[in-house]
N, C-alpha and C positions, 0 to 999 in steps of 0.2 A: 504494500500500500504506500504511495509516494506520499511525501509529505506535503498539503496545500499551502503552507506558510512560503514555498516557494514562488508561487504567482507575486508576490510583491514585487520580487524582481519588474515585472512588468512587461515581462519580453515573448511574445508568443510566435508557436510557429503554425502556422493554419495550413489544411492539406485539403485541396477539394478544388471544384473549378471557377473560373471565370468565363463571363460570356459579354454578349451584349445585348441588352434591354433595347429591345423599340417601342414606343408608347405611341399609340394613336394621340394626335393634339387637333384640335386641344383636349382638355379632361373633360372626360364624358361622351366622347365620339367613340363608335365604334368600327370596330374595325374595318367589316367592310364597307364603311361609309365613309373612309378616311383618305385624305389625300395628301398629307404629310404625317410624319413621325420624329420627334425627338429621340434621342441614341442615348444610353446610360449607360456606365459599369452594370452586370450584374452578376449571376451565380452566387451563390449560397455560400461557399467559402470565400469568393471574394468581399460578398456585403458582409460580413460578419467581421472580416478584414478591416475592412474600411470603419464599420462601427469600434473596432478596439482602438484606432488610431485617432478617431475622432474625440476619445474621453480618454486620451495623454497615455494610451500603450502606444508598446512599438509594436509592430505583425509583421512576419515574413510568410509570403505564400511559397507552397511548393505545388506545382503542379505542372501542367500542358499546355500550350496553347499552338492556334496554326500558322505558320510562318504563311500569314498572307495580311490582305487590309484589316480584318476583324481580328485577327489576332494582335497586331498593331496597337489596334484599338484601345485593347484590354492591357496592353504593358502602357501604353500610355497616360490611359486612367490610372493604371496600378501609380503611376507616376506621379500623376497630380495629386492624388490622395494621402502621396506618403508612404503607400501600404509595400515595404521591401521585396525585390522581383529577383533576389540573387539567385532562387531558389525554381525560378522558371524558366523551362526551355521550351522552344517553340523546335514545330514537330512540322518534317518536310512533306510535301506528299499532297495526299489526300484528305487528313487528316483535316475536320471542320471545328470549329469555336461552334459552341452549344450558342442560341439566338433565340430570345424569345419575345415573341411579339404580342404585348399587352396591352389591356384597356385599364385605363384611370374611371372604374366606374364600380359600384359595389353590387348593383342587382346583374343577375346573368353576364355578370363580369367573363369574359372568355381571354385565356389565355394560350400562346398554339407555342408548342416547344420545338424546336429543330435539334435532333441529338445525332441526328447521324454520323455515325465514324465521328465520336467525338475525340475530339483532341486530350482532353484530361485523361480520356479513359488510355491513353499512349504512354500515362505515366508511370517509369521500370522499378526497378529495384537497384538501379544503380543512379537512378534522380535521388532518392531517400535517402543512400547511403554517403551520399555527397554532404550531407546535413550535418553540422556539428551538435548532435543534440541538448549533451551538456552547458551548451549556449544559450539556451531557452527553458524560461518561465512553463512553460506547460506547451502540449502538443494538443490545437485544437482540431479535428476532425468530424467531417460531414458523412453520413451513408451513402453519399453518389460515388462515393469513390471505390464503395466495396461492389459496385452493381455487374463490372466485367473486368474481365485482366485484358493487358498485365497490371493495372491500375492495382484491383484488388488483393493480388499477391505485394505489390509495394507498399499498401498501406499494411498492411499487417507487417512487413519487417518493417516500415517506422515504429508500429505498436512496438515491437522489442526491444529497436533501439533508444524507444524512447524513454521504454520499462528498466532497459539495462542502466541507463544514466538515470535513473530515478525522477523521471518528471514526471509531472502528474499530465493524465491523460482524458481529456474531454472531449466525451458524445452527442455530437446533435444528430436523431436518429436520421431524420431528413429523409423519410420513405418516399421513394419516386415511383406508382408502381411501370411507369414505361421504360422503365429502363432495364427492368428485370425480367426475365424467362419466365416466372412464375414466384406468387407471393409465399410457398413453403421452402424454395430456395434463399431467399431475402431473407426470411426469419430465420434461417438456419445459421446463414452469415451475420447476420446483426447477434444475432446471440452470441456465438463467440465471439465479435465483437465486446459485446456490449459486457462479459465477463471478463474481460482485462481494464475496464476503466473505471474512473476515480468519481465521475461526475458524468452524467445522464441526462440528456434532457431529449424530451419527446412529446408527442401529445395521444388524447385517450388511443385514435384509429391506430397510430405506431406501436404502442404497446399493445395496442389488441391486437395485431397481424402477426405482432412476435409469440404472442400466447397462442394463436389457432384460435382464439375465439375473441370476438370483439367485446363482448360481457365479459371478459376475464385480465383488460389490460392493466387494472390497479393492481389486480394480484401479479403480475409480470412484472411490475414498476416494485413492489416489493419484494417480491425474489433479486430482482437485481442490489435493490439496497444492500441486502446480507453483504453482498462484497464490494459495490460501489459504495463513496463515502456519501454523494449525496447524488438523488435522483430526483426530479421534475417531471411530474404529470401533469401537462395540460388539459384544462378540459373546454377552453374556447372561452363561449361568454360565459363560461361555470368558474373561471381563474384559473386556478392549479391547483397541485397538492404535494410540497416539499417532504423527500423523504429521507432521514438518516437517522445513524446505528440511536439517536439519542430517543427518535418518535417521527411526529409527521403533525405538520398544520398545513391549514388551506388560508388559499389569499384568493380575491378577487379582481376583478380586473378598472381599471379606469376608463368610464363613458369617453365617446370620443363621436366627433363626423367624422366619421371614417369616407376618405374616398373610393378605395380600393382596398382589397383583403391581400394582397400579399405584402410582405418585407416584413412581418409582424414575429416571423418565427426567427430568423437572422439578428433584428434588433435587439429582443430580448438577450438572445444567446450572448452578442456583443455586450451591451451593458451589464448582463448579468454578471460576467466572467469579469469586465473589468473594475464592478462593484466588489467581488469576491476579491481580486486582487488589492485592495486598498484593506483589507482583513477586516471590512463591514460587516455586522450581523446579518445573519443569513435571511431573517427575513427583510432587512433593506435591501439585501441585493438583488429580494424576489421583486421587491417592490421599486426597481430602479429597472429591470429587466420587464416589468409590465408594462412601465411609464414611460420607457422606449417603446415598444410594441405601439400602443395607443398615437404615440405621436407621428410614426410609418406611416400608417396607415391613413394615415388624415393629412400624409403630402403625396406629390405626384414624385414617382421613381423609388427607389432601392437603397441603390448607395450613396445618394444626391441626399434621400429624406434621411439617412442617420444623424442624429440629431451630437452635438459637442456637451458636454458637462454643466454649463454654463444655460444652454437650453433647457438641457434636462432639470435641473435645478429648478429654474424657473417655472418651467410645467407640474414640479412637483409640489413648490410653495404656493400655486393657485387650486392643483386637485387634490387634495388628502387620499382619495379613494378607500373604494369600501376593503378594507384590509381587516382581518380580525386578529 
């Protein structure tokens, strides 16, 4: 069990991918009725990225991208954000940037993914081993990465090397189910996954696909507790449900105009982790990981809407929210 007094450090290494976000513009156009699109960072590891450097970490991503203009894109963004690229190689070939073209809208919001021959999933086991682990405050990782190899054999030898140098290792389960052959392969991988890390977060449908049964994902979320230090059950507008070796409380979420429902599960993750890193009680860190969430979602984009410390604060001294 690594020790989380580590995170202070502040220095994280994130594995999973980057893409590019297209948004129909303006907000609230839909897509097929659109005739321009604004271009954002996005991916799941990358936004998560971009939220730990927005609220004073540092983040190195490690992953893939395609040596062409959209992969460009994506180290260029990595750039302006700050978010460290030592650890990205662009992949020649064929090989495509995951792109996903979304609406800023919350009813029948559609979102259309392009994963083909994606580039992250190019990522070896000799990208990971390039990584100085001992460098880094904690190893954060996404579920997209476990979904095909060689992607998913690299992340499991970062899991080792990141266990060998003793850093703590953090799960966002981030279940895609398109990207997988089927959902009792996924669960079989996330599981052993999810049994070498220190910290879990997911929501009810991810633990319920991990248990085989969607009525059974708290109990999956507590199984995992026994060996992770601390695990995160989302349950949407129900809050959550923090769980470790001490107990388990539940927190609620903060009202919000939400524009659009995604970047809600990446912010949290970001703010949570960089709350835990400052060695905030655990239920501020839940409550600085919701008050991200809430704030995503009520701007247009990803890793544009991650909100700085300074925001976050702000949004926090006007909502209390229902926290018990």
């Amino acid at each position: 069990m690594a020790d989380l007094s580590r995170l202070g450090e502040r220095r994280f290494l994130v594995m999973g991918r980057a893409g590019m976000d297209l948004y129909a513009d303006p907000p609230g156009t839909r897509t097929e009725d659109a005739v321009r699109f604004t271009a954002a960072l996005g991916g799941s590891s990358a936004n998560i990225a971009v939220a730990l450097v927005k609220l004073g970490c540092h983040a190195s991503l490690v992953t893939c991208v395609s040596d062409d203009a959209v992969g460009r894109f994506c180290l260029n963004q990595l750039d302006q954000y700050g978010v460290d690229r030592t650890h990205v190689r662009a992949v020649p070939g064929e090989a495509r940037n995951s792109l996903a073209v979304v609406e800023t809208r919350i009813d029948d919001c559609q979102s259309v993914i392009y994963r083909n021959n994606a580039a992250d999933f190019a990522m070896t086991i000799p990208d990971v081993e390039a990584v100085d682990y001992a460098a880094f405050s904690a190893l954060v990782t996404t579920g997209t990465v476990l979904a095909a190899e060689p992607s998913r054999m690299a992340a499991f030898r970062a899991i080792d090397l990141a266990r060998a140098a003793g850093v703590p290792l953090i799960f966002d389960i981030d279940y895609r189910p398109y990207s997988w052959p089927s959902a009792e392969e996924a669960a079989q991988v996330y599981s052993r996954a999810g049994a070498l890390c220190d910290v879990i977060v997911g929501n009810d449908v991810e633990f319920g696909f991990m248990a085989g049964d969607y009525g059974q994902g708290l109990d999956c979320a507590r199984n995992l507790a026994k060996t992770a230090q601390i695990v995160i059950y989302k349950r949407g507008e129900k809050g959550a449900i923090t769980l470790t070796a001490d107990g388990e409380f539940a927190s609620g979420i903060y009202p919000t105009q939400a524009l659009k429902p995604t970047g809600a599960g990446d912010s949290f993750l970001g703010a949570f982790v960089a709350a835990l890193s400052k060695r905030s009680p655990l239920t501020e860190c839940v409550q600085r990981g919701s008050a991200a969430a809430a704030m995503v979602v009520a701007r247009v984009g990803c890793a544009p809407a991650m909100p700085n410390n300074a925001e976050l604060d702000t949004f926090l001294a006007a909502n209390p929210g229902p926290f018990v």
